[in-house]
C-alpha positions in Angstrom: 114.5 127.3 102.7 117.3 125.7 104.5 121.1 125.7 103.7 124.1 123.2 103.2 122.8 121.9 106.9 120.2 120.7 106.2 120.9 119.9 102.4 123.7 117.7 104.1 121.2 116.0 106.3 118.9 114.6 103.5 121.0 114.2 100.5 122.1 111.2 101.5 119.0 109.4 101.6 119.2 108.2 98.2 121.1 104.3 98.0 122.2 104.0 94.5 125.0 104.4 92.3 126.7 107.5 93.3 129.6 108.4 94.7 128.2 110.1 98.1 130.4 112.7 100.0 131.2 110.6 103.5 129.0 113.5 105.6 125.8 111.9 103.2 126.5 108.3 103.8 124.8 108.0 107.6 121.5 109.1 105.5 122.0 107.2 102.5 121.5 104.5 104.8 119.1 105.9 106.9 116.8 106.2 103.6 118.0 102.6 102.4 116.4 101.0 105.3 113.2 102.9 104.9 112.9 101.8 101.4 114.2 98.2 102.1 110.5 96.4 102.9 109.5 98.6 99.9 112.1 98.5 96.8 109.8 99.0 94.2 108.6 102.2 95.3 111.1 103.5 92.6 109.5 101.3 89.7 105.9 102.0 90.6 103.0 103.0 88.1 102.4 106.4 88.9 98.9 106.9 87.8 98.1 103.1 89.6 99.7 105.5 92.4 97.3 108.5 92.2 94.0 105.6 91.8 95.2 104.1 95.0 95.5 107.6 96.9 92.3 109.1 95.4 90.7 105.5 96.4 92.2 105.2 100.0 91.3 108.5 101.0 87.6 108.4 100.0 86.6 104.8 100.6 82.6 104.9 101.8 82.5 108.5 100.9 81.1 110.4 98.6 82.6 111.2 95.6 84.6 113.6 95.5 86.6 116.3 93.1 90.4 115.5 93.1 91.6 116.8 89.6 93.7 119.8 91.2 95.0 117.2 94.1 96.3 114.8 91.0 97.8 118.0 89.1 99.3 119.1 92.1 101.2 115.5 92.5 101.9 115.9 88.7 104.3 118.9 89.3 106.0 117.5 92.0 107.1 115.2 89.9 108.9 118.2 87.6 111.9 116.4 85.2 114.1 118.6 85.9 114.0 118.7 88.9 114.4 114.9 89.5 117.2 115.2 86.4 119.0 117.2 88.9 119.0 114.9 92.3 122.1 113.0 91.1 124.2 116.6 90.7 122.3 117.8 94.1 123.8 115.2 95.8 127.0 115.5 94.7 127.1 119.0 96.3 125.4 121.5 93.5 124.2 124.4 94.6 120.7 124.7 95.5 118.8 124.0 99.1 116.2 121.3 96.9 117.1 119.5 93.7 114.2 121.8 92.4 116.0 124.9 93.2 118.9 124.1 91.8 117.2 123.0 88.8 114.9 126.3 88.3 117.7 128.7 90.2 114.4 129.7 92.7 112.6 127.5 95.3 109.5 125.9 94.8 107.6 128.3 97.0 108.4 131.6 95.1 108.5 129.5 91.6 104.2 128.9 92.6 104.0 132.7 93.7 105.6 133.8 91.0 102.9 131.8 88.5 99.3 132.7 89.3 97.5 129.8 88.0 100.2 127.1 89.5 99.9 129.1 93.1 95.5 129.0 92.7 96.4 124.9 91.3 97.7 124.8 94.5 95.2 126.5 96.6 92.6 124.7 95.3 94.7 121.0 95.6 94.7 121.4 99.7 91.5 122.6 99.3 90.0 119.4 97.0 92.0 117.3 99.9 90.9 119.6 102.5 87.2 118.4 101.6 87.7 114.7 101.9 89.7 115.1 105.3 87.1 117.1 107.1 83.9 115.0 106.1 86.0 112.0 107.8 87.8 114.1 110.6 84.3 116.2 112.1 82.7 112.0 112.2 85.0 109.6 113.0 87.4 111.9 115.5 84.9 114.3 116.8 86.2 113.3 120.6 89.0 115.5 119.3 87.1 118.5 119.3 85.5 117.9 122.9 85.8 121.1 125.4 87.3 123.0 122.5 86.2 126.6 122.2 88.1 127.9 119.8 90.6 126.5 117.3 93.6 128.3 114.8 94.0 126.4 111.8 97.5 127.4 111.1 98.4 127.4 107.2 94.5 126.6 106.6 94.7 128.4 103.4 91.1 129.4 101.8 89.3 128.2 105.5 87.4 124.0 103.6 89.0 122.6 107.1 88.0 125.4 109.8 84.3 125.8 107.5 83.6 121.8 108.3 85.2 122.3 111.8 83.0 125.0 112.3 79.8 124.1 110.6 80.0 120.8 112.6 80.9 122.2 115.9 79.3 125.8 116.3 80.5 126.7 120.3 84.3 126.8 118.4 85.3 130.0 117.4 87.5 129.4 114.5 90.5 130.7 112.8 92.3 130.4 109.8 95.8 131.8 109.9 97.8 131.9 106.4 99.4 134.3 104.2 98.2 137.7 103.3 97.4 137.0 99.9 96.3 133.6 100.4 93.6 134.4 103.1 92.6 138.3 101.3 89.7 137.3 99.5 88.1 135.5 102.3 84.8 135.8 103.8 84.2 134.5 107.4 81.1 133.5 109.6 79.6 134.1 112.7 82.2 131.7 113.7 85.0 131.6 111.4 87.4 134.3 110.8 90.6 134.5 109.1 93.5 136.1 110.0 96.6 137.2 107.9 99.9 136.5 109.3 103.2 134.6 109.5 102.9 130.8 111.6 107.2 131.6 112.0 105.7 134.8 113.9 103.0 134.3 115.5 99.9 132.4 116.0 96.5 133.8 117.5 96.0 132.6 121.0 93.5 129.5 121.1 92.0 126.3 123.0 93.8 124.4 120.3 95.6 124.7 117.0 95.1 122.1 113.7 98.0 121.6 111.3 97.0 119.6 108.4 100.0 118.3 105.6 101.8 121.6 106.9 104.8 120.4 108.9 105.8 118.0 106.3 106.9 120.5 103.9 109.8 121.6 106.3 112.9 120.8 107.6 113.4 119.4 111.2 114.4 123.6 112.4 111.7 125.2 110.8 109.3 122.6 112.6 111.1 123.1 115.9 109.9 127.2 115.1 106.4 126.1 114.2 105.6 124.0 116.9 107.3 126.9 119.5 105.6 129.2 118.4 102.3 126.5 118.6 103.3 125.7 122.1 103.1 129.7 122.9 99.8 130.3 121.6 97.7 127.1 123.3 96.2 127.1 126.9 97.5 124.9 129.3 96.9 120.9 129.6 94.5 121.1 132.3 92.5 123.6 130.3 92.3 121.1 127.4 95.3 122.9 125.5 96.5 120.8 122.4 97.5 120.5 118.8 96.3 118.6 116.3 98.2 117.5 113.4 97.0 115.5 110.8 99.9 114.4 108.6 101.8 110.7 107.3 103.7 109.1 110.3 106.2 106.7 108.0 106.3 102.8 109.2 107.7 101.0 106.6 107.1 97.9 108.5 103.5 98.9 109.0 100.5 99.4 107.4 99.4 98.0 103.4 101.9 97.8 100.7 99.7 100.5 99.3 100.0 102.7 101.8 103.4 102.5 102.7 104.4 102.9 99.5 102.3 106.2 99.0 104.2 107.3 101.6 107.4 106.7 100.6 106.4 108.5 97.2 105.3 111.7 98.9 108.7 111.4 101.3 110.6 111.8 97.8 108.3 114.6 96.4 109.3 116.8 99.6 113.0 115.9 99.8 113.5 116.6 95.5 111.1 119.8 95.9 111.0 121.3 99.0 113.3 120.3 101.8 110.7 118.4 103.8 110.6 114.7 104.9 108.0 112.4 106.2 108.8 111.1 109.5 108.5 108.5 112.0 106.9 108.0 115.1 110.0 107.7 116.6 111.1 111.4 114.7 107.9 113.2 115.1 108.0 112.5 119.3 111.8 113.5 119.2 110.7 116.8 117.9 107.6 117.2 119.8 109.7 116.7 122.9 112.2 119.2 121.9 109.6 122.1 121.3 108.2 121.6 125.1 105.2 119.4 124.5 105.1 116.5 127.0 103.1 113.8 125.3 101.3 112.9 121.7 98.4 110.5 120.5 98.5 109.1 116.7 95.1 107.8 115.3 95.8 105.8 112.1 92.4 107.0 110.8 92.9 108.7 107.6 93.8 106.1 104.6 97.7 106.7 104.5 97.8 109.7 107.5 96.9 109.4 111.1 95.7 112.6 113.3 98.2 113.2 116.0 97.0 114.8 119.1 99.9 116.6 120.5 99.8 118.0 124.6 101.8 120.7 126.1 
């Protein structure tokens, strides 16, 4: 978790009421304009919300188990947490609304509570499910020339399992935590490796990063995508990274999907210092951290797969 920095940098993306400190305001607007072709973001029906998001992600698919994907939405949208934004703002202490309500951040509160941190595991992995049986069909160009691929905070392996069922030449990783990957069993072509992506990140063809960079402040992405950068082979030997995550156009897309965006952009800033971003803020970044170009596919309901080149 981040300090008064960033804290500073995303308080004020709130318009309301308030009385902002002046260093907030340039966000407070910033966050007003993203919000402005979408006002009633703050006055929507939240389980209309989690319908539309369960519906736009698995149109034409099978049906699929999301319980532990809805729960996991459920606590993000902790009372006290949100009962504490207006005092965040204002300067409380506390990186996250959330950890200034519960005096801890979000991360340790989960590790510290076995059945919210295995809620978790098992909500990417419910969402895991419905992204791979889309991602190995309509974007298997992606994986073309690939012979091995990292997914890099793949928790219990659903993604790098469909990658490599689908695709058996890749020899596939799954790097996460030590006691998120500790009870996992591998393949002839899957392994999974325990380790740190702020580290280090096993040497591949490419690297996949789904919903990871979202959940972190504009620095720690800058880390993550060095240390990605490190670990891929060059351009001309097909190096990339994929990322599948929301790329916010408030001007774009469905009023559905925009506003499901939006949503999510509050959930991170209230619990966990993140922030969905823009084209425009996703290449700023990418550039910064020594990649040269990107591709975004719109493909995924309200996310898009960005194909990012050194």
């Amino acid at each position: 978790m981040q300090g008064g920095g960033e804290k500073e940098k995303r308080s004020s993306e709130i318009d309301g009421p308030l009385t902002i400190p002046i260093p907030f305001r340039d966000k407070q607007r910033e966050i007003h304009a993203k919000f402005q072709p979408c006002p009633q973001i703050i006055r929507c029906n939240l389980p209309d919300l989690i319908k539309t998001s369960a519906a736009a992600a698995i149109a034409g698919l099978p049906e699929f188990d999301v319980k532990a994907f809805t729960k996991s939405i459920l606590f993000g949208l902790d009372s006290v947490a949100w009962r504490s934004l207006s005092r965040w703002l204002k300067g409380a202490d506390g990186s996250t609304p959330f950890e200034g309500a519960h005096g801890k951040s979000a991360w340790k509160f989960v590790l510290e509570n076995p059945d919210i941190c295995n809620m978790f595991n098992e909500a990417m992995a419910e969402d895991s499910r419905v992204i791979s049986s889309v991602l190995v069909i309509k974007c298997k160009d992606i994986f073309q020339g690939l012979t091995s691929l990292v997914d890099v905070g793949g928790g219990i392996g659903v993604m790098a399992r469909a990658v490599a069922e689908a695709f058996p030449h890749i020899k596939c990783s799954v790097l996460d935590l030590p006691h998120v990957v500790a009870a996992c069993e591998g393949s002839d072509n899957l392994e999974f490796v325990a380790g740190d992506m702020f580290q280090a990140i096993p040497y591949a063809d490419a690297l996949l990063l789904k919903w990871v960079l979202h959940d972190w402040s504009d620095e720690d992405c800058l880390k993550i995508l060095r240390r990605c950068r490190e670990a891929i082979v060059s351009k001309e030997k097909g190096g990339k990274v994929i990322i599948i995550d929301i790329v916010l156009d408030p001007n774009g897309g469905t009023h559905e999907s925009v506003e499901l965006q939006l949503f999510f952009d509050l959930q991170l800033m209230v619990n966990v210092n993140g922030k969905q971003r823009t084209e425009s803020e996703w290449k700023k970044l990418f550039t910064e951290s020594g990649f040269t170009s990107c591709t975004i596919t719109p493909v995924l309901g309200f996310r898009s797969v960005i194909e990012v080149v050194p």
